[in-house]
N, C-alpha and C positions, 0 to 999 in steps of 0.2 A: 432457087428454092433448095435445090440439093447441099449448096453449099453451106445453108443457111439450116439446114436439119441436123445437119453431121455432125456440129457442137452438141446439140441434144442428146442425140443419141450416144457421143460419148459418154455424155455424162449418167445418162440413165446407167451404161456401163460398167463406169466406175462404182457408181451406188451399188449395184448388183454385184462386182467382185469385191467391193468392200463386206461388203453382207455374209460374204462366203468366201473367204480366206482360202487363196490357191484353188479357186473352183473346186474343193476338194467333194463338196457334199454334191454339188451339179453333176462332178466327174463318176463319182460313185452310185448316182442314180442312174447316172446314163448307161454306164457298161452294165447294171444290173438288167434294166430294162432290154437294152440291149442285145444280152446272151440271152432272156426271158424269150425276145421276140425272136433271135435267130432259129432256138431251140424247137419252139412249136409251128415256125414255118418248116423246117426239116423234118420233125414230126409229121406235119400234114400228108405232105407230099409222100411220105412212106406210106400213110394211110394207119395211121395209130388211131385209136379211138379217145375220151373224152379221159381213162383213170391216165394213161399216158400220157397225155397233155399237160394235165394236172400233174403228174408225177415228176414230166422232164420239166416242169415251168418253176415247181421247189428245189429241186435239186440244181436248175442255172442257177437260181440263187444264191442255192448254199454255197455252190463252186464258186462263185463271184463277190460276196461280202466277207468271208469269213476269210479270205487271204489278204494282209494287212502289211507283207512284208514292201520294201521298197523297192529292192532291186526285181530286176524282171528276170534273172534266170535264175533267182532264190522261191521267185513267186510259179516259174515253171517245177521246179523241181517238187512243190509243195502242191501243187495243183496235180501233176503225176498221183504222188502217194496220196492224196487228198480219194483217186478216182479207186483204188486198189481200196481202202476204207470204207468207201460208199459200197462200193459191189459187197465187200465183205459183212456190212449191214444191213443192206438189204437183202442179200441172201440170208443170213441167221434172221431178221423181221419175219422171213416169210415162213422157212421150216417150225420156227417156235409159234406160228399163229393160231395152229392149234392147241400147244403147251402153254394153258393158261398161267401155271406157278413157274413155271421153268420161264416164258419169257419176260415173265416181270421180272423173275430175279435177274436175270440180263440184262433188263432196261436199266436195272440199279448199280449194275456193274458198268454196265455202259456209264452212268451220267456220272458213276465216279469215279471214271477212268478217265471223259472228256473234260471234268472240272481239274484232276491233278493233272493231266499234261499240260495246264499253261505254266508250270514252272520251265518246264521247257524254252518258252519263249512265242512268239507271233506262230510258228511254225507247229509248236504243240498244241497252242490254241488253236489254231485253224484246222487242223485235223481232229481235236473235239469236236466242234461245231461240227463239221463235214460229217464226225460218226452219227452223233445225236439227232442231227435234222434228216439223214437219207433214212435212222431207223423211224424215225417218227411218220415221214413219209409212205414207210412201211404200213405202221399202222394207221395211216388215214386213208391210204386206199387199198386197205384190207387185201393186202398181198397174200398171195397163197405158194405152194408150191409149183401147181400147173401154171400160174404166168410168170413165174421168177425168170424163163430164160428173155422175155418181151420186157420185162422191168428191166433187167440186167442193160439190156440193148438201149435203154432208153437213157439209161445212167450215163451210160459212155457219149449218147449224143450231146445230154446237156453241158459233159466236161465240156467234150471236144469245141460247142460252139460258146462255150464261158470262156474257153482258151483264145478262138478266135477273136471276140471282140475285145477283148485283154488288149492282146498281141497285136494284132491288127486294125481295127474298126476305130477301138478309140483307145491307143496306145499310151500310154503314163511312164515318164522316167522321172528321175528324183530330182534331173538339171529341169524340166520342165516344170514340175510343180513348185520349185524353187522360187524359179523367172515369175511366176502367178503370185506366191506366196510375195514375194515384195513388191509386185506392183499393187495386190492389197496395203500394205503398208504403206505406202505413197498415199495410196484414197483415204484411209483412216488417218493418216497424219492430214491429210487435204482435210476434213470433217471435222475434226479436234479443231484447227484452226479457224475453220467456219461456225462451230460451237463458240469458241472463244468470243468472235466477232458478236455474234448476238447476245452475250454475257455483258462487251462492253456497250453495247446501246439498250440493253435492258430496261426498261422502267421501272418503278418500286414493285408496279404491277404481279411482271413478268420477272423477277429478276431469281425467283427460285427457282421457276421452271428453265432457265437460260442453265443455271449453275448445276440443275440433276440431268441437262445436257452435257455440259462440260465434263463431271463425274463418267457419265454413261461411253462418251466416246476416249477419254484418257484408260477406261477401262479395257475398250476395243483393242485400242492401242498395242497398248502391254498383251494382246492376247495373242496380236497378228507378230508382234518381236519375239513372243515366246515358240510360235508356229514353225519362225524361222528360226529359231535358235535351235530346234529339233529335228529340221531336213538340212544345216547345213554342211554336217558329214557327209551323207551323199550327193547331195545336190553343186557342190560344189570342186574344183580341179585339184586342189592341193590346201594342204592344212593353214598355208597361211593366207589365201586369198578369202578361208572362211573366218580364218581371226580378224583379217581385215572388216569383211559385211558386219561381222558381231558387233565390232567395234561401231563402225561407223550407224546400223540400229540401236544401237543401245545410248549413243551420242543425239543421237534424233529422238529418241522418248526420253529422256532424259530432259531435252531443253525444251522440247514442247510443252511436258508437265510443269515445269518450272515456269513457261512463260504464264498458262492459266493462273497459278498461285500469285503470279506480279499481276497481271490483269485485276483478280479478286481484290489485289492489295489497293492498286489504284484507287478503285473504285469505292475501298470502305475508310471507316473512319480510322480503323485503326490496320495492321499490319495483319495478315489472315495468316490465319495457321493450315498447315497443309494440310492436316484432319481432316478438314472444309471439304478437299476435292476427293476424300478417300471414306467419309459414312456418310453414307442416307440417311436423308433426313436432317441432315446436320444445320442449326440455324445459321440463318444467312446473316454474316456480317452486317453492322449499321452502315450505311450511304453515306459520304461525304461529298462535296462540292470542286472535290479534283477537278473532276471530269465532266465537263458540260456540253448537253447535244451540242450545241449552237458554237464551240469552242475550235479555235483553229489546232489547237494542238491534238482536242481528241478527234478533232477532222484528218489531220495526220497520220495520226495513230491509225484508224481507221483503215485510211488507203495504204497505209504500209504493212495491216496484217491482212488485206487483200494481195498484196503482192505480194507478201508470203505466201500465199496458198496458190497462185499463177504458177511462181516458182519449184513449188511442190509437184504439182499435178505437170507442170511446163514437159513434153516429152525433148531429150535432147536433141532428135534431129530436126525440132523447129525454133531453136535459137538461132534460126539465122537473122541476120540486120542487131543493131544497137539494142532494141527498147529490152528483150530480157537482161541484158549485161548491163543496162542503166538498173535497171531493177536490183540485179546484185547487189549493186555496186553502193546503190543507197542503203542496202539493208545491211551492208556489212561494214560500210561507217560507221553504224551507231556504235562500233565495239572501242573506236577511238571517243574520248572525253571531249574534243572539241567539235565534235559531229552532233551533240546531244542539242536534241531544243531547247529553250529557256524552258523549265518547269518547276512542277516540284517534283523532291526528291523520289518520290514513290511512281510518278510521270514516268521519269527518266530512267529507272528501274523497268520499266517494259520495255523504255527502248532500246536497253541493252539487253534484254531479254527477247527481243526480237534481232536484234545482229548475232547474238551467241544460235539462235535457232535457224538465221540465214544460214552460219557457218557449218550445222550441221547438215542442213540440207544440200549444204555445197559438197561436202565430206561426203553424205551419201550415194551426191550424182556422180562423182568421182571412183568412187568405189563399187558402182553397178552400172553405167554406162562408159567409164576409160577418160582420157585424157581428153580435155574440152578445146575452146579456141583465146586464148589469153588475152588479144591483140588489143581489147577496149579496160582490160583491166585496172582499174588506181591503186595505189599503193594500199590501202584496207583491204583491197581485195586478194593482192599480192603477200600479204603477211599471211593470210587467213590458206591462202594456197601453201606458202611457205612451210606452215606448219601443221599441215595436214601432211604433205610430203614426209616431213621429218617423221610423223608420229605412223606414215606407213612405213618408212623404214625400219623404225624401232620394231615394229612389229611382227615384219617380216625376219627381222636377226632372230627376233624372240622365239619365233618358232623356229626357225633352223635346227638353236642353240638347245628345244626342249625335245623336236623331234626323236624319238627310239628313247627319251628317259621315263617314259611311262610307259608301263604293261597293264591300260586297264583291264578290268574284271568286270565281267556282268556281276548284278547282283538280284537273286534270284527272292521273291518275295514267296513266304511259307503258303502252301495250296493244301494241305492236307488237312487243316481245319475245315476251309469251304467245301470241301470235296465230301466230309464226314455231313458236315450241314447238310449241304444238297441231297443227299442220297437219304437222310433221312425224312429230311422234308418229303419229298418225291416218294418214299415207303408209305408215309402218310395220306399223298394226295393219292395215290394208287389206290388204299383200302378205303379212304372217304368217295373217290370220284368211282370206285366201283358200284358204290349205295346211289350216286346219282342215276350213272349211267352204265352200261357194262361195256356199251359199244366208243363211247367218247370219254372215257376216263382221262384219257392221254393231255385234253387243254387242261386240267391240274397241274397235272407232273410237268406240261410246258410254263405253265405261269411259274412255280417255284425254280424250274430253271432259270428262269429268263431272269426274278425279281434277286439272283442273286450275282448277276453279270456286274461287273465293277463296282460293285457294292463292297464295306468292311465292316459294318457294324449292324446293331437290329436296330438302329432310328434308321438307317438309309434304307434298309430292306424294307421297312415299315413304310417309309414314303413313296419309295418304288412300287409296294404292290398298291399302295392309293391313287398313286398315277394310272396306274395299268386297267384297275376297275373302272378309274373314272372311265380310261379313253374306251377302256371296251364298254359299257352300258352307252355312249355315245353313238357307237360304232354299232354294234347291234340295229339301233333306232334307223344310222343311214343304210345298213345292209338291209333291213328289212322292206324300208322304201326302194331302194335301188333294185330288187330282186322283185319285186311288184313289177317294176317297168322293163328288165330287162326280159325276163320270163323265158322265151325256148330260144332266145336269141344269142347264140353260141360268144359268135366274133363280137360283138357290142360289149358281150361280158366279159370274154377276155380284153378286149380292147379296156374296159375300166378298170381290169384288174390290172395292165403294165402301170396305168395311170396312176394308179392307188399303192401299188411298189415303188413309183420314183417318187410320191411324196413321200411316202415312209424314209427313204433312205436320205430324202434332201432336209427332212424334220427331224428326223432321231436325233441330231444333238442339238438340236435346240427346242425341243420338249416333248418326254419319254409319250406322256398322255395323248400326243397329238398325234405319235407313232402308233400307239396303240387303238387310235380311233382308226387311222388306216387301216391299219393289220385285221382287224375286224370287219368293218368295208367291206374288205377283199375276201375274209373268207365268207361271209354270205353271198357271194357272187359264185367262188367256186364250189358252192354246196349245191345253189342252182345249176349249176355245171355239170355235177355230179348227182344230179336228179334226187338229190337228201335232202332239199330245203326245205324247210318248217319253220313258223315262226316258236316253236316249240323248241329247236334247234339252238336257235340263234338266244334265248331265253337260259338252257341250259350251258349254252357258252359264256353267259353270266355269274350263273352258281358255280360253274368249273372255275373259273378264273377266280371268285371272291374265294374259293377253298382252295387255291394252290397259294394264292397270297397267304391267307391264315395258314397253312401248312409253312409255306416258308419263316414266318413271321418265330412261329414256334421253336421249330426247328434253331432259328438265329437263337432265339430267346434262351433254350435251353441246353443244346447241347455244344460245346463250346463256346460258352457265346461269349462275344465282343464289344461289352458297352459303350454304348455311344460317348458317355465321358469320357473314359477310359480312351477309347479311340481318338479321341480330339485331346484328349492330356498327352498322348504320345507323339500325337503330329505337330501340338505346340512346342514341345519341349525341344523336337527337330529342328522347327524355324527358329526359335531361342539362339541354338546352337548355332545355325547357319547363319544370323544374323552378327551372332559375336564372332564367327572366324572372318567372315567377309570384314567388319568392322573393324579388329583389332589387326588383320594384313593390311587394310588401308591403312590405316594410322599407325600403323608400324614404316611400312613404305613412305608416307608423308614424314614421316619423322626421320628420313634417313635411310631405312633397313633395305634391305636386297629387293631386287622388283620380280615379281613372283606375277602369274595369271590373276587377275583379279576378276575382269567378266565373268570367268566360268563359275568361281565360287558365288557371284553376284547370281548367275541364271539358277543357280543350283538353291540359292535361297527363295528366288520366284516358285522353283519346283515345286519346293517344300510348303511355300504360304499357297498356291492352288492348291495340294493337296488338304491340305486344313480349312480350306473354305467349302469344299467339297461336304465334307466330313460334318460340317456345323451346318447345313443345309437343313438334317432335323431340328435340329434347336434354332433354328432364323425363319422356317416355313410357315406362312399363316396359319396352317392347322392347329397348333402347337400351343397349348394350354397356358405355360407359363411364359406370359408377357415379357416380365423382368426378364428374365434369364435370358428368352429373345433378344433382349435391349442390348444384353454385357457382352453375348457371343459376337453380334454386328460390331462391337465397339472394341471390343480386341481385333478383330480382323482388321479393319478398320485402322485402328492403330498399328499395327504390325506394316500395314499395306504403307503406312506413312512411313513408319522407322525403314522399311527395305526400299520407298525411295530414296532417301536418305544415304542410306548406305552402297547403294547404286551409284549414286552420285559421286559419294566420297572415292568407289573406286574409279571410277572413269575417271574422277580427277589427279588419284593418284597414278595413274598410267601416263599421266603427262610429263610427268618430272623430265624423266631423261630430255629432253627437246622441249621443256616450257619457257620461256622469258619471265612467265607475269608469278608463277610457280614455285615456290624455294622448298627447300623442306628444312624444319624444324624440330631439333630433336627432344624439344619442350613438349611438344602434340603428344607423345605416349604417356606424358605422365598425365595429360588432360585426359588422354584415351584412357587412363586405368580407369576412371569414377565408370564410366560405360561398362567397362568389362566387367569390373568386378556386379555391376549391378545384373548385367546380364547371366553372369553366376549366378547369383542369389535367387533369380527367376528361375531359374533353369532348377535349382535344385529344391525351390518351393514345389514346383509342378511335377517331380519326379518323389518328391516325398521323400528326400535323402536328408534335406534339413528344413524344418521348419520354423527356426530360429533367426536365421537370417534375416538382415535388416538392409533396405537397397536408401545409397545415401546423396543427397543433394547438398549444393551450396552455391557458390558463388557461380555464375555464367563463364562457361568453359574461354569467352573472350576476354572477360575482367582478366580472370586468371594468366591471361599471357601477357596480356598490358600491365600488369602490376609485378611481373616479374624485369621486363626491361622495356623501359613507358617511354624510352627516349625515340625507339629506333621505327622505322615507319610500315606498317603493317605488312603490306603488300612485300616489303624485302622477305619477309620471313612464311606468311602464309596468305591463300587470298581471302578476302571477305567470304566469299564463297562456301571457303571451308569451313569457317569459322561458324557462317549461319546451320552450314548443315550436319556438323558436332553438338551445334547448342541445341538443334531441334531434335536430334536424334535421342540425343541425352534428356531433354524433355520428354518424349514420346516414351522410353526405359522405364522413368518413375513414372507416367503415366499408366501404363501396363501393371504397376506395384499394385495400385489399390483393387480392382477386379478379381486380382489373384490373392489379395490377401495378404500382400507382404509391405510390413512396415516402414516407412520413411523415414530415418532420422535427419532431422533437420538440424546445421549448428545455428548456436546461438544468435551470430553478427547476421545470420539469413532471415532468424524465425521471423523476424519484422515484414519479411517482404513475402515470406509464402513459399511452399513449394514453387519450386521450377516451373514444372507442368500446368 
């Protein structure tokens, strides 16, 4: 029975670390909870009373979330001055609590002093937060001068035990959340494969709901590659052993997405566009008779994208005996032509689509678990080692050779705009939340702070404070109930209140509103706490919150403010760009030219399309008036998300060269690459408003074009299919992005018959 649960409970596991990439959100509720619960058991035992409790339980907090740096004696040093901050805010909270004008104007110095120090960095930010929350704490347990030296003492407890459970209790390095962040990546590449699986035995039925499976976990995917593509400087021993992991993730989402796109092809009547995996909503290709349940080939098919996912999730130290190395060893056949089943050609396209996705998952175990055991190996299996080998030594030269030639630079994003916002906004909610309340003004000024936290525009601010009403009017309804039943019952309430802290912080990135229903929860617990509960309270923590949103809303609106087009014109114009340097170094490199970093500029173009997706979140949100306009924002993203895999691809493959066999380069590709670039221009300088004249142009298929210049010689010598498909689709995807924007097509003549490209 034990042995026979263990599987289960693996996998329950995996589900759960898939779900939360590098336990990061588990890990950060826990140390919250954590120094929450060390602090008021320390507390007790001193013999503090209920504002203390209350006071050390906000303050572990703030000492516990708002430090965000990676290293642990970067997050000591800031946790230090973090405690020197506090004291110094709550000391001025308490002397000004009489100075009704003098400590507003402080507060306003304060929140514009805690919004410009994130140019600073994680360590300026964090010492905002730390000021902002220990004064606020000020004024929610109406601090005075006669208990400032007992507040003071309670400030140093909740460091000192936010430090312990840091340090100690549940300790975090950058190598550890590393080793998590990729074993997430293992379970989400395991899920994308198993999405895949139900895609291909879909029924007409089911087959859309199979395929906005497929969309949703190749989405995951790229989120857990991008996770790790941002702790691999720390997390890792030396710069080339993290160019290697990049490598070998970026190899593995790469062919996994690629295999869905052949799965989809199989299965329809015509050849799918890779749109298909990248908008919602997108209509499902027509069905063709490839692929039949009852079919031994898609019976095959089947159990060998089951043994892809074994393979994946397979940990290395239970490959012992034959049957995993049989399992390789089939999967990495298919990459030879006489391993292929009789099919058709769209068939047989998966099945090399499944030995190119064995090879990365070989690449990867090789690159995160070391050197395996060779002995059952066959020659497929021995090339595919061979030239992983090769392509980690090139790697490793590479970095040697680039080591000390860069000096980067941070680069610092403008705060003095937000900073002017905030403090205005927050002037505002001050003089409205005074007319509400004179004693609780402060949840305004907290909602306009909060709804302007990683925000850039006034559509994002606008969504944020909608999120924030909903979840508090939510959240009132449960405090209100919960506070009925908890009643003089101290420890129960706090015991709900750790509870309602670790979902807050295990929610917060994955939905503000649902944060906010907590955050809410929680404070009608500690009102009861604090013998001030009312459902009059909890009513006007409603009106406060709907008027620091509209305060902030305004504030974005008017004083500097940041249009939401405006905003998403400048982060598209960014990806534009990023998309044309990654593009035009591949195919400069394909074509011959010097071999230069290609992943970095590849993740660096990912950067740039999350941040743009971010940004269009008011214009895609259901609230959102204008349907249309919904429609063109999803389908640019969308498109873009298609063109950057594309271009992904193209670089992974142009890193091959040096050590490819199957690989040539071609110094023809750059003149094919110009139609790309140049179109990529004309976009870029539509959306920046420098020319509007510019015409982006199509013609003949980027592969006519090299067959019609020397038709005799045999493709593969010169470039692979590969390449070819992911130029011609890229270059589709370019003009396709023309018409949304605005910018004209010209078509020549000997084409117009056949139609744009796209």
């Amino acid at each position: 029975m034990r042995t026979a649960t263990r599987p289960g409970r693996t996998r329950i596991w995996d589900r759960f670390a898939a779900s939360d990439p590098g336990l990061l959100r588990l890990m950060a509720g826990l140390r919250t909870v954590g120094a929450i619960a060390l602090t008021l058991a320390v507390l007790t035992l001193l013999g503090a009373g209920k504002t203390h409790l209350v006071a050390g339980s906000i303050a572990a907090m703030a000492a516990t979330f708002a430090i965000k740096e990676k290293q642990q004696r970067q997050q000591a040093v800031t946790l230090a001055l973090g405690l020197a901050v506090a004291l110094a805010a709550m000391s001025l909270g308490a002397l000004l609590s009489t100075h009704v004008v003098a400590g507003d104007l402080f507060f306003l110095a304060l929140i514009f002093a805690a919004v410009y120090s994130r140019r600073f960095g994680d360590r300026g930010t964090a010492l905002g937060l730390i000021g902002f929350q220990v004064y606020f704490v000020s004024l929610f347990v109406r601090a005075g001068v006669p208990g400032l030296p007992g507040l003071c003492g309670t400030l140093v407890v909740a460091f000192v035990c936010s430090a312990l459970v840091r340090f100690v209790v549940v300790p975090e390095t950058p190598e550890r959340v590393l080793r998590r962040l990729r074993a997430a990546f293992r379970a989400r590449l395991a899920q994308l494969v198993s999405a895949q699986i139900e895609l291909l035995d879909a029924g007409p039925d089911r087959v859309e709901k199979a395929l906005e499976e497929v969309r949703r976990h190749t989405a995951r995917l790229h989120e857990s590659a991008m996770m790790i593509q941002g702790r691999l400087a720390e997390g890792t021993s030396d710069s080339a052993t993290a160019a290697l992991v990049q490598r070998r993730i970026a190899d593995a989402e790469i062919a996994a997405e690629r295999l869905g796109v052949l799965i989809l092809t199989a299965r329809s009547a015509e050849r799918a566009d890779t749109l298909t995996l990248h908008l919602p909503n997108a209509p499902v290709p027509a069905a063709s008779d490839r692929l039949r349940a009852q079919d031994d080939t898609t019976a095959t098919l089947r159990r060998d994208l089951e043994a892809l996912r074994l393979l994946v999730l397979r940990p290395v130290a239970e490959d012992r005996g034959t049957g995993v190395a049989h399992v390789r060893n089939r999967l990495l056949g298919y990459r030879d032509e006489e391993n292929l089943p009789r099919a058709s050609a769209a068939v047989q396209d998966v099945f090399r689509g499944i030995g190119e996705t064995g090879r990365s998952v070989l690449g990867l175990r090789l690159a995160l678990d070391g050197p395996q055991d060779e002995s059952d190996d066959t020659p497929s299996t021995t090339r595919s080692r061979e030239e992983l080998d090769a392509e980690d030594v090139a790697i490793a030269r590479a970095e040697e050779d680039e080591e000390g030639a860069h000096d980067p630079t941070g680069w610092k994003r403008p705060t003095t705009r937000t900073a002017v916002q905030v403090s205005v906004g927050s002037a505002l909610a001050i003089v409205g939340g005074e007319f509400l309340s004179s004693q609780r003004w402060y949840w305004a000024v907290l909602t306009c702070w909060v709804v302007f936290l990683n925000t850039a525009s006034t559509g994002e601010i606008l969504v944020k404070g909608y999120r924030r009403l909903l979840g508090t009017v939510l959240g009132v309804i449960a405090g209100a109930l919960l506070a009925s039943l908890v009643g003089s019952h101290t420890w129960t309430a706090f015991a709900l209140v750790l509870l309602f802290i670790f979902a807050m912080f295990f929610t917060a990135p994955l939905s503000y509103a649902l944060m906010s229903f907590f955050v809410t929860a929680m404070l009608g617990l500690l009102y009861t706490l604090l013998n001030t509960y009312s459902t009059g309270v909890l009513v006007l923590r409603i009106e406060e919150t709907a008027l620091g949103a509209t305060c902030g809303v305004i504030a974005a609106a008017l004083v500097l403010p940041v249009n939401t087009d405006r905003r998403t014109d400048e982060l598209l114009a960014t990806v534009l760009k990023r998309l044309g340097e990654v593009t035009g170094a591949a195919v400069d490199q394909l074509s011959g030219g010097p071999a230069i970093e290609l992943l970095d500029k590849a993740r660096d173009l990912d950067t740039a399309l999350d941040d743009l997706r971010s940004s269009t979140q008011p214009l895609t949100h259901p609230i959102t008036p204008l349907r249309a306009r919904r429609q063109t924002a999803r389908y640019l993203v969308a498109l873009l998300e298609t063109c950057a895999y594309h271009a992904r691809s193209l670089a992974a493959t142009a890193e091959l060269l040096p050590y490819s066999k199957t690989v040539a380069a071609d110094p023809r590709l750059k003149g094919a690459g110009r139609r790309i670039a140049h179109n990529i221009d004309v976009l870029v300088a539509r959306v920046e408003d420098d020319d509007t004249e510019g015409v982006a142009e199509t013609g003949p298929s980027l592969a006519s074009m090299l067959e019609t210049d020397r038709p005799g010689l045999p493709r593969h010598d010169r470039v692979t299919d590969r390449v070819l498909r992911h130029l011609q689709r890229l270059d589709e995807g370019v003009i396709g992005l023309a018409r949304p924007l605005g910018v004209p097509v010209s078509t020549p003549a000997s084409t117009a018959s056949r139609g744009p490209a796209a």
